[in-house]
N, C-alpha and C positions, 0 to 999 in steps of 0.2 A: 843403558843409553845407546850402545851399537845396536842392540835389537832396535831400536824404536828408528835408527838410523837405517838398516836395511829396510825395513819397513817404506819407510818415505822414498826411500832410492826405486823402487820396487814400482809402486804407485807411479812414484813421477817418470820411470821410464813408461808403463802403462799408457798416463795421460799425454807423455808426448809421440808413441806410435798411433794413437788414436787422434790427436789435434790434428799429424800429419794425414791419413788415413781420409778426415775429413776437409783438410783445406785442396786434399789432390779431385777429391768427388766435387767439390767446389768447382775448382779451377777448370774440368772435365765441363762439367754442366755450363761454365761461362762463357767457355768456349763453342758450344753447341751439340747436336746429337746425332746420331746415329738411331734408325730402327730398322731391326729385322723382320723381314714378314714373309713367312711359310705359308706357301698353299696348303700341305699336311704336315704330321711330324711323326711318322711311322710308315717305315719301308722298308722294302726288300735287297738283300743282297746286289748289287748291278744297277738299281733303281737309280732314273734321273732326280734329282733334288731341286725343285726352283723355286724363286721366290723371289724377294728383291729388297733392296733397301734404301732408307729414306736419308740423305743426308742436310742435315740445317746444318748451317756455320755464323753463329752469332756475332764472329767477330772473325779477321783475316783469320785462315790458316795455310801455312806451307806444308802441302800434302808432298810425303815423297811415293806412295802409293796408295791405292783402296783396294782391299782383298777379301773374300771371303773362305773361309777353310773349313774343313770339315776333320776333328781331330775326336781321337778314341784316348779313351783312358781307361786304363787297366786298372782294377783294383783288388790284390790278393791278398785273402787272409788266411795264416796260417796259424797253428798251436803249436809252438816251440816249447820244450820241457812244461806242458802244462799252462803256455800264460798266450793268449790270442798276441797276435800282431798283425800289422797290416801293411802293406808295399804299396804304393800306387806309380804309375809309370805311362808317360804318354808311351802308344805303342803304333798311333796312324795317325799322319795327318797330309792332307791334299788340298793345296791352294789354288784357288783359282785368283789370276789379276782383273781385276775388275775398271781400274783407271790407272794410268802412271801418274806421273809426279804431275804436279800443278797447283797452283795457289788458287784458294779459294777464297771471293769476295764475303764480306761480314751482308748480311742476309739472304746468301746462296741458301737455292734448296733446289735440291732432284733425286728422282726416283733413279735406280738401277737396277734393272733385271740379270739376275743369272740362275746359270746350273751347273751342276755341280753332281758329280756320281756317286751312289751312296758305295762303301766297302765292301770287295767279294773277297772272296779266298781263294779264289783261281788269280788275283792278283800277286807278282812275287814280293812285294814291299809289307805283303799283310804281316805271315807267319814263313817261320822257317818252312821249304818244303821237307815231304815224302818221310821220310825216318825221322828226321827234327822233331817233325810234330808226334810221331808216335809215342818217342821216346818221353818227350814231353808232358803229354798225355800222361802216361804211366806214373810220371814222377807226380804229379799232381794228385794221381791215385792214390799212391804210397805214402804220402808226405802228409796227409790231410789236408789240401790245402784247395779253397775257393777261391775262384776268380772272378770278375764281373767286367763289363765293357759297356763305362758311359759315351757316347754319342753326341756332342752337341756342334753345330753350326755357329760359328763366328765370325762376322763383318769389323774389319779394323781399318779406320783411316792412320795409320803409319804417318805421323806427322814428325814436325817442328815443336819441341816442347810435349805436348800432353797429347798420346793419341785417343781418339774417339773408338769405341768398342761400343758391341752388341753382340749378344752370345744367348742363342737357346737350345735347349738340349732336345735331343732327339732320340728315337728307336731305330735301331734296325734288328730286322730277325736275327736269331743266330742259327735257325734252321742249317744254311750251308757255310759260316762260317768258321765254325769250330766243334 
């Protein structure tokens, strides 16, 4: 009988992070949209980034900002006694403010252009400098451990209640960054 009791506890927490999950995509879309639009998605170190995006508001919203950021994500995997694991860690992110606070009318819509500069490593906010990174390096060597660096562009109206988001991922070389 407790079996069959964990069992149900189990499912119904499931079905109610899932209900919530989807009344919040709900609430997001009632609210209206957000789109991102890249002229490319693949760039160089230093490279300008532009693009623009589209905002609808279905219904009032109290904006306390609109921004777009460009954030990295680290992803290491290592083999610990034999068994993989994985680390993940935002490691860059650069916002640009794209509008301050303002309340938006229910069938606002407008475009917004910006740019936005892709990641160097001559930046000091990337990696540690000069020895840091050597030392670094080395332990990665030693440890068996891969890294990766996802890339993606995000536009978020920062609201009242439910923010609006749009997030596409992107490339950048890693030629001079690491």
């Amino acid at each position: 009988m407790t079996r069959n009791l964990g069992l149900i506890l189990i499912i119904a927490g499931v079905a109610g992070v899932t209900i919530a999950i989807i009344a919040y995509q709900v609430a997001r879309f009632l609210r209206g949209s957000l789109k991102l639009v890249l002229q490319r998605t693949s760039f160089q170190p230093g490279e300008i980034i532009s693009g623009s995006l589209n905002l609808l508001a279905k219904k009032p919203i109290t904006g306390h900002k609109l921004t777009v950021s460009l954030i990295g994500v680290e992803t290491t995997k290592t083999n610990y006694n034999g068994k993989p694991q994985s680390h993940t860690r935002e490691i860059y992110r650069d916002e640009v403010l794209v509008e301050d606070a303002r309340t938006y009318s229910a069938g606002y819509q407008a475009r917004y252009d910006f740019k936005i500069a892709a990641a160097n490593a001559s930046q000091p906010e990337f990696m540690n400098p000069g020895m840091g990174q050597v030392l670094a390096s080395a332990a990665r060597i030693l440890s068996n451990t891969r890294s990766t660096i996802q890339w993606r562009i995000e536009a978020r109206l920062h609201a009242k209640g439910v923010d609006l988001a749009a997030t596409q991922r992107i490339t950048i070389s890693r030629s001079s960054i690491i």
